[in-house]
Structure formats: C-alpha cells, structure tokens
VOGU-3710 file (C-alpha; in Angstrom, 3 decimals, decimal comma):
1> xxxxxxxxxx> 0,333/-6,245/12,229  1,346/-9,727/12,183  -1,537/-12,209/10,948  -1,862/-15,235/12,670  -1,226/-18,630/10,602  -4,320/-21,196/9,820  -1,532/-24,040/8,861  -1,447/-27,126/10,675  -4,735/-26,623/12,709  -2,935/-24,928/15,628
11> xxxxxxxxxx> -2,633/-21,125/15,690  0,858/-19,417/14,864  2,885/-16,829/13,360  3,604/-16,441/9,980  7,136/-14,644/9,204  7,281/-11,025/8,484  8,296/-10,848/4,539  11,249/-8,480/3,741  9,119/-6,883/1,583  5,314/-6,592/3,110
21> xxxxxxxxxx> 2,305/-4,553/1,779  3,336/-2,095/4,344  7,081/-1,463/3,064  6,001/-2,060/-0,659  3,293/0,469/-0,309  5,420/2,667/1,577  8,430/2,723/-0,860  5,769/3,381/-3,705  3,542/6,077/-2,211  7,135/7,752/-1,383
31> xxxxxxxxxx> 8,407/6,771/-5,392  5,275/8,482/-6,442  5,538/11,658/-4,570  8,637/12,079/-5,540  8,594/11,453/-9,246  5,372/14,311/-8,997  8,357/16,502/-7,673  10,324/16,051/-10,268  7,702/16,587/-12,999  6,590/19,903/-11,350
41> xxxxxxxxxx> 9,724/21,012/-11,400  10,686/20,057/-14,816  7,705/21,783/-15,897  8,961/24,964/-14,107  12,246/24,620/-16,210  10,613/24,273/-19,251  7,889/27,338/-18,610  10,753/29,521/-17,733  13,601/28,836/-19,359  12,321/26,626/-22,222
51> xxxxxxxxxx> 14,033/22,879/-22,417  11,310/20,407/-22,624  13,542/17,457/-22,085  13,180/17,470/-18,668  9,155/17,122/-19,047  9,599/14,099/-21,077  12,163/12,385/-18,709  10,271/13,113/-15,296  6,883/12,372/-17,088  8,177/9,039/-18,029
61> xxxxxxxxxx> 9,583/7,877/-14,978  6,310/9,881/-13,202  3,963/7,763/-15,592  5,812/4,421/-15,087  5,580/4,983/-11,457  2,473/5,934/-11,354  1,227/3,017/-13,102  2,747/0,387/-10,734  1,658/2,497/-7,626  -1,942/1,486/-9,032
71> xxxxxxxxxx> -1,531/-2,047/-9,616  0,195/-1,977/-5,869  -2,562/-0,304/-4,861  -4,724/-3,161/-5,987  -2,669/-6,246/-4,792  -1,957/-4,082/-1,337  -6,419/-3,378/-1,437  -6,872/-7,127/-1,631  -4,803/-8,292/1,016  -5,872/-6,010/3,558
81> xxxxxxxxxx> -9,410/-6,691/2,336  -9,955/-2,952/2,128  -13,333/-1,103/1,434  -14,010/-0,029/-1,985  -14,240/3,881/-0,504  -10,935/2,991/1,107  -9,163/1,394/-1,971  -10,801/3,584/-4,426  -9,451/6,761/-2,338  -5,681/4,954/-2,282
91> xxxxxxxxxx> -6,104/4,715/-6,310  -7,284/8,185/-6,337  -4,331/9,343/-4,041  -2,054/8,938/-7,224  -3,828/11,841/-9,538  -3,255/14,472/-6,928  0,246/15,448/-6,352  1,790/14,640/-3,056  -1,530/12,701/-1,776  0,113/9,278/-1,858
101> xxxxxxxxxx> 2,316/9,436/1,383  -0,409/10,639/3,500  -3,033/8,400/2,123  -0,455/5,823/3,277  0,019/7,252/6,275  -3,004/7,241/7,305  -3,478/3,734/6,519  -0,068/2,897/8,500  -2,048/5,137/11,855  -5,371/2,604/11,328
111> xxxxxxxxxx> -3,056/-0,060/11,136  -4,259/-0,938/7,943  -1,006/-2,333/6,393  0,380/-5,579/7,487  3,801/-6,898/8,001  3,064/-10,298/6,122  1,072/-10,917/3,133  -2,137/-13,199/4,720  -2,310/-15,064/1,324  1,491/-16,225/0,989
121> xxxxxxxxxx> 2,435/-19,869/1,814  1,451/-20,953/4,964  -1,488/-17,961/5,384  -5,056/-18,073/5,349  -6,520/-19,879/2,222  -7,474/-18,216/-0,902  -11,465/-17,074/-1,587  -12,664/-15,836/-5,407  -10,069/-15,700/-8,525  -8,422/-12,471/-7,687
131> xxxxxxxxxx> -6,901/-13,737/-3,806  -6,254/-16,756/-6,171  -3,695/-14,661/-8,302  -2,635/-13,032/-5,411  -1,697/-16,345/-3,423  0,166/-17,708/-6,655  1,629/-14,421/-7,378  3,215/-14,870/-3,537  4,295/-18,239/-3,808  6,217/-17,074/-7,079
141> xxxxxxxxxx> 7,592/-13,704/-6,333  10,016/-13,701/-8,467  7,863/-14,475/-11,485  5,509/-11,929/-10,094  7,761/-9,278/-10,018  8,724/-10,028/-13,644  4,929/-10,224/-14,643  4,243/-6,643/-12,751  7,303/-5,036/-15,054  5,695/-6,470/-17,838
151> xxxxxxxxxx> 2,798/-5,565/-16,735  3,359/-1,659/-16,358  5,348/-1,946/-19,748  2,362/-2,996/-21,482  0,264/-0,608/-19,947  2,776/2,268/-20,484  2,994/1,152/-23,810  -0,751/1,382/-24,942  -0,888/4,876/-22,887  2,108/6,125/-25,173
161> xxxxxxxxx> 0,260/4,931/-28,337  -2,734/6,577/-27,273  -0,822/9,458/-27,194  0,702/11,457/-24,114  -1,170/13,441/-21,545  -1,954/16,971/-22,592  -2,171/16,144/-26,050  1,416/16,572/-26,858  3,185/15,787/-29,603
//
C-alpha cells in the first residue's frame, strides 16, 4: 500500500522506504519464530542429554528478540493506526510460539502493512505525542535505530535483574 502525500497541497506519492512497516515487521515476526525454534530445541538438548548452555544462549537471543518484536509491534500499530484488538493480538502473537508469522500474515492478506511509513518526511502530519515520536523517530532513523538498541538493552537488562523466566538461577 502506498499512502498518498499531503505535501505541497497537491496529491502525490511518497517513496517506498527500503525498510517499511511491512518488511520490518516481516523480518521480525520471521526473527521471532525462529529464535522460538531455537529455544525449543535447546530445551530438548538440555531435557535429554543435559547441557544447559544452549537454553541460556537461545533464551537470550529469544528474549532480546522478543523484546524488539514488541516495541515494533507498537511503532508498526501506530502507523497503520491499528485497533487496540488488532494491536493487542500482534503483541500477544509473541508469547505463543510460532504465532508471529501468521499474525503477520494475516495482516499482509488485509493489507494492513504499508510500503511507506505515513508519518516520515513529506507524509501526513503528526496528531497526539506518540505519532509525534514516531515522525521524529523517522526523520532520524539512524538515531532511532540506536535509541531502539538501547532501548531493548535497557529493557533486557531490568528483565535479567528481575531474574530469568522460570525462576532460574
């Protein structure tokens, strides 16, 4: 879907972005799939032939993953001014193995993912403090990008001090 331009007065085109909600989302409902994968399967080894190293690896990278498929999830929700029920079930999608790719799917079939962010230069004006962010965030990307790592970081970070899911050690 390519969202027409409110620049200038007269309608046009904005530019599909290398990287749109639709291959972002993509590449991280696929990332997140697979990194469940690995986790199940390093959780296999380690309930049959005992190395847990595998489950701490996998979960990592699984956790990490996880965590910026959320906040994806969010910036991807308010640019394609998804329901709540609709962006709520694409957070959800993330807790049950394998649900992520066919949540996204699903919203590629309803034609519910764009190829051009409607809030980057040139788009449709901001409304409210959160398509605010999201309009800055796209005139920066690069800074963005670096903000999201940190982001996720930070947020891994307190998880880990909380202490690891299951109760481990």
């Amino acid at each position: 879907m390519v969202r027409p331009s409110l620049a200038g007065g007269s309608p046009s085109v904005t530019t599909q972005s290398k990287l749109s909600p639709k291959r972002l989302y993509g590449f991280l409902a696929a990332a997140e799939m697979v990194t469940w994968a690995l986790l199940i399967i390093a959780m296999v080894i380690k309930y049959g032939v005992g190395p847990e190293i595998f489950v701490r690896i996998f979960g990592m990278v699984h956790g990490v993953v996880f965590i910026a498929y959320g906040l994806v999830t969010l910036f991807v929700w308010a640019n394609e001014r998804w329901s709540v029920s609709r962006g709520v079930l694409g957070l959800t999608s993330a807790v049950i193995p394998f649900a992520t790719l066919p949540f996204e799917r699903a919203m590629l079939r309803r034609g519910l993912l764009s190829d051009s962010w409607r809030l980057a230069p040139g788009g449709e004006a901001p409304q409210g403090l959160v398509e605010k962010l999201q309009a800055t965030a796209l005139r920066r990307p690069w800074l963005a990008a670096i903000a999201g790592l940190v982001l996720v970081a930070a947020i891994t970070a307190v998880l880990l001090f909380i202490g690891p899911p299951g109760g481990g050690n």
